[in-house]
C-alpha positions as a Markdown table, in Angstrom:
| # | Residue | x | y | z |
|---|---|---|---|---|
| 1 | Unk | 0.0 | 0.0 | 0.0 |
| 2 | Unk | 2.8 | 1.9 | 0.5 |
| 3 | Unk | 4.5 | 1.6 | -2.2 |
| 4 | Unk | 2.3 | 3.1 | -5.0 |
| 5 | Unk | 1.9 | 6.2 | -2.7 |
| 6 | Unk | 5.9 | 6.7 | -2.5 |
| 7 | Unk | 6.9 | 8.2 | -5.7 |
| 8 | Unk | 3.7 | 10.7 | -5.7 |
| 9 | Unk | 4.5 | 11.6 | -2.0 |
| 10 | Unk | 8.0 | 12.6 | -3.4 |
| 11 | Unk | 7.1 | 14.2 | -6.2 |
| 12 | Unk | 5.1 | 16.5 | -4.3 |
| 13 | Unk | 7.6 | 17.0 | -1.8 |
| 14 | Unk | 10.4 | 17.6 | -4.9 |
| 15 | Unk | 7.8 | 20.2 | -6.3 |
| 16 | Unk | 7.4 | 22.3 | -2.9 |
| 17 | Unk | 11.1 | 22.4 | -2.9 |
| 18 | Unk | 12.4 | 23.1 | -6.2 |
| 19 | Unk | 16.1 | 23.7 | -5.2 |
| 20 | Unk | 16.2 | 18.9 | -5.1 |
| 21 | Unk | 15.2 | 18.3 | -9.2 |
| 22 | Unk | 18.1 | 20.5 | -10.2 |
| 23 | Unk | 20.1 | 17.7 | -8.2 |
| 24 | Unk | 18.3 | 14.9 | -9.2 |
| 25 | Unk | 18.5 | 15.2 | -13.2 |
| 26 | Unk | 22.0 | 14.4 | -13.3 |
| 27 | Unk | 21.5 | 11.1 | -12.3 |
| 28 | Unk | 17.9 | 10.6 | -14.6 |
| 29 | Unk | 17.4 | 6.6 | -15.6 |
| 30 | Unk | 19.3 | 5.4 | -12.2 |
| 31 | Unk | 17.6 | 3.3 | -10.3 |
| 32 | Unk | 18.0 | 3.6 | -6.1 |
| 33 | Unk | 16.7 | 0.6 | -3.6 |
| 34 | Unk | 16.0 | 2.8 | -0.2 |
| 35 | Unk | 15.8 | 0.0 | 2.7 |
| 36 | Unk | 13.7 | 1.3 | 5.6 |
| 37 | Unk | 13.4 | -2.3 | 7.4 |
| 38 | Unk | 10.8 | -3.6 | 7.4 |
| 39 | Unk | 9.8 | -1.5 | 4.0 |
| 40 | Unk | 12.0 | -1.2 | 0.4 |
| 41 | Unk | 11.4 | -0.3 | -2.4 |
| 42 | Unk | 13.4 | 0.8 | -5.5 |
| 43 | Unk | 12.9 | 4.1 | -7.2 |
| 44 | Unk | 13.7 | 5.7 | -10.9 |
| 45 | Unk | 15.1 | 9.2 | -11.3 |
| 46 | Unk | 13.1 | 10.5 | -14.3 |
| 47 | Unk | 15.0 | 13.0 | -17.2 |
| 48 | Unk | 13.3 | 16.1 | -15.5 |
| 49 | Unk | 14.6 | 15.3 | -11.5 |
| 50 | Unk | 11.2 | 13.6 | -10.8 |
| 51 | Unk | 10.5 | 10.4 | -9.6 |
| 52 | Unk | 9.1 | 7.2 | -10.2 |
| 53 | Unk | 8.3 | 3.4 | -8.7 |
| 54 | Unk | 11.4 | 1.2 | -10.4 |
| 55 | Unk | 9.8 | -2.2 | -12.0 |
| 56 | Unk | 10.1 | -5.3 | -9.7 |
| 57 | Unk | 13.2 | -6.1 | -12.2 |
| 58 | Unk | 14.9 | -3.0 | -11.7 |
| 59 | Unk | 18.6 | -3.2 | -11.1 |
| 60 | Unk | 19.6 | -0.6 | -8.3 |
| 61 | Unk | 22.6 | 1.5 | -9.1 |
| 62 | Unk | 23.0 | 2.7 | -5.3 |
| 63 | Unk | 21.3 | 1.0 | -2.3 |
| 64 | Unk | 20.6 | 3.5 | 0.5 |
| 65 | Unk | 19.8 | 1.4 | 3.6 |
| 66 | Unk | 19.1 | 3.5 | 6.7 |
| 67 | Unk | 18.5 | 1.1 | 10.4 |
| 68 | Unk | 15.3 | 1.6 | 12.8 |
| 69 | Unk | 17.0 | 3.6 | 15.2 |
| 70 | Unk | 18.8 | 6.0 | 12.5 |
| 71 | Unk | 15.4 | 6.6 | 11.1 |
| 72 | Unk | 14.1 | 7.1 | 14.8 |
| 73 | Unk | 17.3 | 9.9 | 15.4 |
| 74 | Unk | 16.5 | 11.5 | 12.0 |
| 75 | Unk | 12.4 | 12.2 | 12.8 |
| 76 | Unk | 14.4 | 13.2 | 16.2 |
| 77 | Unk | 16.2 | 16.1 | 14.0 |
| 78 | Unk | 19.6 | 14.6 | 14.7 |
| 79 | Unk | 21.2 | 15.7 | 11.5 |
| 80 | Unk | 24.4 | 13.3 | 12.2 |
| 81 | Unk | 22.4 | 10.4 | 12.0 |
| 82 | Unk | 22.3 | 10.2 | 8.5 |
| 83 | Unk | 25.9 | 9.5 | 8.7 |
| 84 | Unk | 25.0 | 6.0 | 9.8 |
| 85 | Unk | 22.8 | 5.0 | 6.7 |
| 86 | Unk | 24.8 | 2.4 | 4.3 |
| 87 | Unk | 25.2 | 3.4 | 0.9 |
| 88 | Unk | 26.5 | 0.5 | -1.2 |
| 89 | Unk | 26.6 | 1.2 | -5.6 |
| 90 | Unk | 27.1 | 4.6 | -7.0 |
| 91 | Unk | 28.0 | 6.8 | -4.3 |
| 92 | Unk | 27.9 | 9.7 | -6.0 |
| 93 | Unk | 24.2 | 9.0 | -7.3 |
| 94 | Unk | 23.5 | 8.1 | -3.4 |
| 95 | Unk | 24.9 | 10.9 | -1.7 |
| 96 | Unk | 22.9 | 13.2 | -4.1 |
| 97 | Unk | 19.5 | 11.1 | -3.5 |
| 98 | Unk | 20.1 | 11.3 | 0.6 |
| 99 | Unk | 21.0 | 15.1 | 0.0 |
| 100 | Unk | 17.9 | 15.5 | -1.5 |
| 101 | Unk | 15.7 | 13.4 | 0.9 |
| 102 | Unk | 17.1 | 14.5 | 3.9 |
| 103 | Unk | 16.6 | 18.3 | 2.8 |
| 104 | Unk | 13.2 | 18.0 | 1.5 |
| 105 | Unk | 10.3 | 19.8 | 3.8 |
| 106 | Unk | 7.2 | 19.3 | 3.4 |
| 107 | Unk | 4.7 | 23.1 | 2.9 |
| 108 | Unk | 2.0 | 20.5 | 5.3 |
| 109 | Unk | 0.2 | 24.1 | 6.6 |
| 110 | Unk | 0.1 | 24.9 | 3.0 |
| 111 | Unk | -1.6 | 21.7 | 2.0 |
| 112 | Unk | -3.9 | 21.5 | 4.7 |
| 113 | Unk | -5.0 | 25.2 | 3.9 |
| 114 | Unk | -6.3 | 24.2 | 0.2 |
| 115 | Unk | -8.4 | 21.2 | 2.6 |
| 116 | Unk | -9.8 | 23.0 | 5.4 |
| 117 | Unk | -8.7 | 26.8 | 5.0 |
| 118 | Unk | -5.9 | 29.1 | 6.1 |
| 119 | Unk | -7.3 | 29.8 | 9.5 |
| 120 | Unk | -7.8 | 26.3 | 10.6 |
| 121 | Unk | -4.7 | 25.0 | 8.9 |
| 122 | Unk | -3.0 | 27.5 | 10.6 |
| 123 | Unk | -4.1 | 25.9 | 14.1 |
| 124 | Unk | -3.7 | 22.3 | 13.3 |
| 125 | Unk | 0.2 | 23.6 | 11.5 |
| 126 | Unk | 0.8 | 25.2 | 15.1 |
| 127 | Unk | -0.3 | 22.3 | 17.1 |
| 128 | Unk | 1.4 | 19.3 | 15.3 |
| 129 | Unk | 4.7 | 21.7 | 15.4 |
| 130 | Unk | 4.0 | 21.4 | 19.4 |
| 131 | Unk | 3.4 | 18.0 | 19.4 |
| 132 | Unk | 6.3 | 16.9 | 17.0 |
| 133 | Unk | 8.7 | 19.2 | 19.0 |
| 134 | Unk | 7.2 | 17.3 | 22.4 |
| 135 | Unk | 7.7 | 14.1 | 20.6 |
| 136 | Unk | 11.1 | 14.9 | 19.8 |
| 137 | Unk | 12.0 | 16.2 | 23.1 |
| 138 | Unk | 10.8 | 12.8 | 24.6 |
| 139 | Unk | 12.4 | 10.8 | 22.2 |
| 140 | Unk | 15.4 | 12.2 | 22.8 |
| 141 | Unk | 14.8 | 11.5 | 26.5 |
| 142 | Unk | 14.4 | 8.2 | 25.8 |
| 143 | Unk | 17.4 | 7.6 | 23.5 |
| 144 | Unk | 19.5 | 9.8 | 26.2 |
| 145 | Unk | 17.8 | 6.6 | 29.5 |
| 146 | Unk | 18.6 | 4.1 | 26.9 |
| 147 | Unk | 22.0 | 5.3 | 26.3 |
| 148 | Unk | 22.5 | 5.9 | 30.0 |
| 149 | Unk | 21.2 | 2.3 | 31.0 |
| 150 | Unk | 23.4 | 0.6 | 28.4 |
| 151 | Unk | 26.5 | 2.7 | 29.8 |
| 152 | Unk | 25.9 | 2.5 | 33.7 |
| 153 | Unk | 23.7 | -0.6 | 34.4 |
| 154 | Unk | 24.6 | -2.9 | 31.5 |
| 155 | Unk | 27.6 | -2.1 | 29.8 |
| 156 | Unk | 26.8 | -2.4 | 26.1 |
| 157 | Unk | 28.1 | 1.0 | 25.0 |
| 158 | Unk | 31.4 | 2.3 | 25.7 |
| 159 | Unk | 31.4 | 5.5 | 27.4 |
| 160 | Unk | 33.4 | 8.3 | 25.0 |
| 161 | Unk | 36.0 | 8.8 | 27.4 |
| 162 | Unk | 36.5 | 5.1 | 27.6 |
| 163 | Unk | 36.9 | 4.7 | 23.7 |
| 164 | Unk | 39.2 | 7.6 | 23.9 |
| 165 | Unk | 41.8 | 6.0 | 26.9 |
| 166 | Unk | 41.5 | 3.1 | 24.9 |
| 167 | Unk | 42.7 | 4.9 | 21.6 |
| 168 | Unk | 45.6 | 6.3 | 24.0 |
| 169 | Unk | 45.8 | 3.2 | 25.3 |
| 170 | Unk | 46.7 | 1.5 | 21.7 |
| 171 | Unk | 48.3 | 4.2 | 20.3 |
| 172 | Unk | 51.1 | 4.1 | 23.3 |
| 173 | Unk | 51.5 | 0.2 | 23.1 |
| 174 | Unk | 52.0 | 0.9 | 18.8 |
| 175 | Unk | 54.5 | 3.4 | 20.0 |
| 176 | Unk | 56.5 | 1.1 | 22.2 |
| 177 | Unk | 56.5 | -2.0 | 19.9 |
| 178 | Unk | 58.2 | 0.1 | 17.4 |
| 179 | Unk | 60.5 | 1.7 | 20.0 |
| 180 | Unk | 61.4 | -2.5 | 21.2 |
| 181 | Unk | 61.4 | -3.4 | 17.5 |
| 182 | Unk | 64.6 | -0.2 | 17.1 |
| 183 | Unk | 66.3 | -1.7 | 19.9 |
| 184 | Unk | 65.9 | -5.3 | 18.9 |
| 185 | Unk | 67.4 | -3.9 | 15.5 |
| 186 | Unk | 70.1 | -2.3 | 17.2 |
| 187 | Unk | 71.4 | -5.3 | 18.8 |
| 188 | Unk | 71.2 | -7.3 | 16.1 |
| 189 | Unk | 73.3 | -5.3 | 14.3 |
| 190 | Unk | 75.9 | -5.1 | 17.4 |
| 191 | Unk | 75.6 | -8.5 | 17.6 |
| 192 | Unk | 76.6 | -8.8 | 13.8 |
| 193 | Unk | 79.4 | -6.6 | 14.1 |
| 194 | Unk | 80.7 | -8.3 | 17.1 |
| 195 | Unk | 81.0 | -11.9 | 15.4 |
């Protein structure tokens, strides 16, 4: 059900923002695969920057794949996050496709006007900006007790200044190796001289 709706649902969101087709034609007739687990689905970049749903025998040129929680600290407005998405193919194609979707808005209060008016779309516009911006606070709450748990109480993430000692820590043992592996040189070549 989804997947018919995607490429219109872009294609509005490219026309509100008419800086992403510009991008886009560049790479018209690649095929993308974007992997949202448990959804996929493989899209076409049309000559003109648009888009359109890729045939079920469509061979992607890039793969953008982007995890649950990278998807959770993106709606979160955690702008780093889509560092973690895996891009596999044509890179280039890929890093212009996730420029594109990440800086896409969407004009909602604009659309909602046309439904129900500019006063009332107004309201609705101002009360899902307080309820996103609540949700996002929480979520961020959330990710922060998570985080905090899986530091403190079970050690499944490595606190940043333990990663960093243990950087120190590696680099200074690299350091002395060499240092031993000089001195071990040295005497060889005392030894050699010697005999």
């Amino acid at each position: 059900m989804l997947k018919p709706l995607l490429p219109r649902l872009l294609n509005h969101l490219l026309a509100q923002n008419s800086w992403a087709a510009p991008l886009l034609q560049p790479f018209g007739g690649k095929h993308a695969r974007l992997i949202l687990p448990p959804f996929s689905a493989t899209i076409t970049v049309l000559e003109d920057g648009g888009l359109a749903l890729a045939g079920e025998t469509a061979s992607a040129d890039a793969t953008i794949t982007v995890p649950p929680s990278v998807a959770l600290r993106l709606l979160a407005g955690d702008e780093a996050a889509g560092a973690a998405a895996s891009v596999t193919g044509d890179t280039e194609f890929a890093s212009a496709l996730a420029k594109v979707l990440q800086g896409i808005s969407w004009e909602y209060e604009e659309d909602l006007s046309r439904m129900v008016g500019d006063a009332p779309a107004h309201e609705i516009a101002r009360f899902g900006r307080a309820a996103v911006n609540e949700a996002r606070r929480k979520t961020l709450s959330v990710a922060g007790m998570f985080a905090e748990y899986w530091q403190e109480e079970q050690p499944l993430i490595a606190k940043k200044r333990h990663v960093e000692q243990f950087v120190r820590d590696v680099d200074t043992l690299r350091e002395d190796a060499e240092r031993l592996q000089k001195r071990i040189e040295k005497l060889k070549t005392r030894l050699q001289a010697d005999h």
